[in-house]
Every structure is written in structure tokens, then in C-alpha cells.
Residue, then its C-alpha position, 0 to 999 in steps of 0.5 A: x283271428x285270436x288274439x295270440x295270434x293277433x300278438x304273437x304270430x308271423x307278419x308277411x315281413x316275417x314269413x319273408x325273412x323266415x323270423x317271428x315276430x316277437x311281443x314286446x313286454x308292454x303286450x305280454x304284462x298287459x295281456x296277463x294283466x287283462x286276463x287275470x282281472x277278467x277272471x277275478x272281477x267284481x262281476x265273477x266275485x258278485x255271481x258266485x258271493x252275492x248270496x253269502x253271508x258274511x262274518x259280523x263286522x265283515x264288509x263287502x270290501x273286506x270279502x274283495x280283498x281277500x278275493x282280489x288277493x287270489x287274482x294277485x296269487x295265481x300270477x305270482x304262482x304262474x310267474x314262480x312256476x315259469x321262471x323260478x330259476x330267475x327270481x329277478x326275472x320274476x320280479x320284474x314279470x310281477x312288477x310289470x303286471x301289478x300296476x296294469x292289474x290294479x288299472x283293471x280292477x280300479x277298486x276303491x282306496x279302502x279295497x285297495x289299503x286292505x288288498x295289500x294288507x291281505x297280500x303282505x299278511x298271507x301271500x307267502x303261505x298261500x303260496x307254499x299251501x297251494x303248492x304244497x297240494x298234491x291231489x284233489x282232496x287237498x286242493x279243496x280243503x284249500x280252496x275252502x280256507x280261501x272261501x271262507x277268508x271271503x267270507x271273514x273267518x280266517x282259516x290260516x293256510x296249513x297242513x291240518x284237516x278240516x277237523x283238526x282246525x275245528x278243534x284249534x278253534x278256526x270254523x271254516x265257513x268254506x263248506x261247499x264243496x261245489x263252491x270251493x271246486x268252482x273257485x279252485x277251476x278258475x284258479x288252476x284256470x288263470x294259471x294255466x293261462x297266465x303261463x301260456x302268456x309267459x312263456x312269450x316273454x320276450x328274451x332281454x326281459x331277463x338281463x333289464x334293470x328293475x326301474x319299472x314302477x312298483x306297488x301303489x304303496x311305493x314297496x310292493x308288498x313282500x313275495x313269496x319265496x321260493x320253495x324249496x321243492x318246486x312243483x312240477x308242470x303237472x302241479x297245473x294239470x287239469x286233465x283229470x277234471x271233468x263234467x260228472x259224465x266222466x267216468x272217475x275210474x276204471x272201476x266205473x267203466x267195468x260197472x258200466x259194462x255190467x247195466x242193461x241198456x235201461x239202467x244206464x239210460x236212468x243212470x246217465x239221466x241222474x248224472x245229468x241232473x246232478x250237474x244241474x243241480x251242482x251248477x245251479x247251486x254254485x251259480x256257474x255252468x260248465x263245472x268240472x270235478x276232480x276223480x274223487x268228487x265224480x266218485x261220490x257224484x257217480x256213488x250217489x247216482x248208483x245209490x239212487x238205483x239200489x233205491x229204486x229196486x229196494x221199492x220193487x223188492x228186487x233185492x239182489x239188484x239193489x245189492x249190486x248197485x248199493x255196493x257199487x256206490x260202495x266201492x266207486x265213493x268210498x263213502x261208508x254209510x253206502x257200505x253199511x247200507x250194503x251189509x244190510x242189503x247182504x243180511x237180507x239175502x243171507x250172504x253174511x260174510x260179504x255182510x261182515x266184510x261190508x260192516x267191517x269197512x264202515x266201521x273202519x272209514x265212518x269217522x272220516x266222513x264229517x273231515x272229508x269233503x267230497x263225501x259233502x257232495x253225497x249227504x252235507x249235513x250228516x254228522x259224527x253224532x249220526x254216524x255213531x248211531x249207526x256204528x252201534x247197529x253195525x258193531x251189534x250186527x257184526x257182533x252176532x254174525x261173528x258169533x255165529x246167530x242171525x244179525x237179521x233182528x239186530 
């Protein structure tokens, strides 16, 4: 039996009389409370950080703080969605929760002091940046500002890209992005979960008096307010994610289609050692990933063909599935890539087409992060090499002479 339904189903007295059972608020905190130290323990945090360096002057109990401080903001972040038309009634969930998580986790008083240093200092804008997501991109850019705060380089929560923070001078030190896609799933995750649990509260939670116990400190630290715009159930929604199998459009689905039953053999074979191979580097099996990040994985996939037919002289089938990494990731350099593929065949003006969307994208490259899952250490320097060749070729296909020898 599970244990929701150990809690929360019919008795036979219940079945009976035709009434439910309901838990008792002891059962719900604690259950949420269990549930979020599970997902945010010493072990989770040691298997995915024990091979980080950390910032001079960073100490492992620092870099638990900071992580314990995301457990702390994913059941403020469940208990805001569930019921932030009811501040009192959130305040009374989290003032019931915290106590029985900080039993769990049973840290040391240094861990504890600087947690709730942590939580007073950066709760409420971690919580309006979360909230303030609205697509894969922008959850991993704050996942890896939560990552490298573990790490010791504070990146402070805000709207500005990666890039932009570089040039204020904060270097984000979250730059795996199977890390930061790893922690944003057990994240999104605990949330999910911790509203299930939620939504059992039972009814005369909503009308009681608030003397349960606060923090440690005897004042909780302060709480994120409200939003002003609250984010809707779909904020949570995870159903987009999936291993890199998953086809990350319908666009996928029609190159697919265009495979002989060879090629998608190899191209599944690559699609599994990519999983592997991201699931070995974070430390964590079962990832998911958001469309985006499939489509650079599946772009790369496709590339890895184009290759292997560049080395049979098989040109024009290496165009197709150059192209098709092209189109599937967005990643630039695939599409100058292609226009060298076309220049070889004599097509010039999907060559022009080609060269005009490199050029159009590639300074985006180093800012953006899914393109880390293709190639993590090309940098704008290289880029700009290759724009040179590119703006030459494009010059001389405009001008009507051979970019061939460019």
C-alpha cells in the first residue's frame, strides 16, 4: 500500500458511513517535511558536488546552506502556488513544515546559522526569479545562478543573461548545463510533490491561530511575498521533459520519417550514448530534458551522420543531415557548416541562405546554454574566425564569383 493511500484513504468505518478519512495536520507537515529532506539531503547534495571545486574561502558547510536553502524554497514555492490566495494559511503550512524539516536534516549549528543567513538574504528574489520563468532557457539560466551560489560565486537573481552578468562583473560558475537541468528536475520535482501533499490539508487549517512554533531563531526569517502576477499550475508542468529519445518537435518527427531503417538504427544508437554519457557526467540517471535541450542533443546526433557520410564522400547525405542539425538546434556553426556542404554541390543560394543565418545567430552562442550541450568550450574569439570565412563566402556568392576557394 503507498503511503498516501496508508494516510489518505477510506477506513472500512469510512466506506461504511460513505466519508473519507481525513489527515491530520501532523501527518501532512510531516509528510512534506520527510519528502523535501529526502530530495535535498547530504547524500543527494554530496553525489552531485563532491567533485566541485569550490570558491577560495568557500566551506563545504557554506555550499549546504545555500543547497538546503533550495529545499527551504521549493515548499515555499508549493505552499505560495497552493494556497496564495490564503497568505495566513501559507504561513501556518510553512511554520508547521520547517521546524520537522530542519529535525530531518539535523545539520550542524555553523550549517544552521549560515542557512538562515542564506534564506533571509536571497528567498524573496529567488522566488519572484523562479517564478518569473517562462520557458526551459530561463529555468537553466536560474538553476545555474542556484549552482554556482553552492559553488561560492554569488550571481544574484535577475532578468539579465548570462553574459550581461559577465560584463557587471559576477562569473557564473553554474556552467553545466546537465548539472543545472539535474538540479532544476528535482526542483520542479519537490514541488510537484510537496502540492500533492498540499492539497490534503485538511479544511480547519485555514481558520486556526498561528501558535506553532517558529524558526530556531524564535523569527522565521522574512518570506517571499506574493507576486503580483501569480503563475499559473503549468508553471510546474514537466510534461515536455524527457529522456533524449524524445523527439523535441514535430519537425524531428518529419526527418525521422526521411531515415532509411539504417540510419535511424545508428541515430538511436547515438541518442542512447548521449544519455549515457550526460547521465555519467552529472552523476544521476533517469535525466530528463526540456525541447530545447533534445534539440541540441538530437542536433548533435544528426551532425555525428553528416560526419560519417563527409568521410564516404556521400556528400549530398551529409548535407541532409547537416542541415538537419541545423534546423532541429538552432545551433549556428551547424548551418555554416551546411553552406559548406551546399558550396561543395553547387547550390549557392541555399549556401547564401545558410551563411546568412550563421551570421545572423553566432554571437549568441557563447550566452546561451543548451548550445553547452553541443560544443562547451567554443568561444565568441572562434566564432569570430569563422564569421570572417563566412561574411568572405557570402561576399562572393552575392557578387556572382566562386566562394569555393574562399
Amino acid at each position: 500500500m503507498g503511503i498516501l493511500k496508508k494516510f489518505f484513504g477510506k477506513s472500512s468505518t469510512d466506506e461504511k458511513q460513505g466519508e473519507v478519512s481525513r489527515p491530520t495536520s501532523e501527518i501532512v507537515s510531516e509528510l512534506v517535511a520527510k519528502h523535501i529532506a529526502e530530495t535535498f539531503s547530504y547524500t543527494r547534495f554530496s553525489e552531485m558536488f563532491v567533485q566541485e571545486q569550490l570558491q577560495a574561502g568557500w566551506s563545504q558547510n557554506d555550499a549546504l546552506a545555500v543547497w538546503y536553502s533550495l529545499g527551504n524554497l521549493a515548499l515555499v514555492n508549493a505552499a505560495w502556488h497552493e494556497y496564495g490566495d490564503s497568505p495566513p494559511k501559507v504561513n501556518l503550512v510553512l511554520d508547521l513544515v520547517r521546524p520537522k524539516l530542519l529535525k530531518y536534516w539535523d545539520m550542524p549549528q555553523q550549517t544552521l546559522d549560515n542557512l538562515l543567513s542564506v534564506v533571509e538574504e536571497s528567498e524573496a528574489e529567488a522566488f519572484k526569479s523562479f517564478n518569473a520563468c517562462s520557458n526551459g532557457i530561463e529555468l537553466h539560466i536560474f538553476f545555474s545562478r542556484y549552482v554556482s551560489r553552492i559553488l561560492g560565486a554569488p550571481v544574484p537573481f535577475s532578468k539579465r543573461s548570462t553574459l550581461e552578468d559577465l560584463l557587471m562583473g559576477f562569473e557564473n560558475k553554474g556552467d553545466n548545463p546537465i548539472k543545472n537541468a539535474a538540479l532544476s528536475r528535482l526542483f520542479v520535482n519537490a514541488c510537484s510533490q510537496t502540492k500533492q501533499y498540499l492539497k490534503n490539508i485538511p479544511a480547519e487549517w485555514a481558520s486556526s491561530s498561528r501558535n506553532v512554533a517558529t524558526d530556531v531563531r524564535e523569527e522565521r526569517p522574512a518570506l517571499a511575498n506574493k507576486p503580483a502576477t501569480e503563475k499559473e499550475e503549468s508553471m510546474l508542468d514537466t510534461s515536455d521533459y524527457g529522456p533524449v529519445s524524445m523527439s523535441p518537435s514535430k519537425e524531428a518527427e518529419v526527418i525521422l520519417e526521411l531515415m532509411s531503417t539504417d540510419e535511424r538504427s545508428n541515430f538511436n544508437d547515438i541518442l542512447a550514448r548521449l544519455q549515457d554519457w550526460r547521465e555519467k557526467s552529472a552523476g544521476q540517471s533517469g535525466i530528463i530534458f526540456h525541447p530545447e535541450a533534445r534539440g541540441c542533443l538530437w542536433g548533435l546526433a544528426l551532425a555525428k551522420l553528416a560526419e560519417h557520410y563527409m568521410e564516404k564522400h556521400l556528400t549530398e547525405r551529409a548535407l541532409f543531415f547537416m542541415g538537419a542539425a541545423w534546423t532541429i538546434s538552432k545551433y549556428p556553426v551547424f548551418a555554416n557548416n551546411a553552406a559548406l556542404l551546399s558550396i561543395s554541390v553547387g547550390d549557392n543560394v541555399r549556401a547564401k541562405n545558410l551563411l546568412q543565418g550563421f551570421l545572423s545567430n553566432y554571437k549568441a552562442v557563447p550566452e546561451t546554454q543548451t548550445f553547452r550541450l553541443i560544443e562547451h568550450q567554443i568561444t565568441l574569439d572562434e566564432l569570430e574566425a569563422i564569421a570572417i570565412s563566412a561574411r568572405a563566402r557570402l561576399a562572393a556568392i552575392e557578387s556572382g564569383t566562386n566562394p569555393m576557394f574562399i
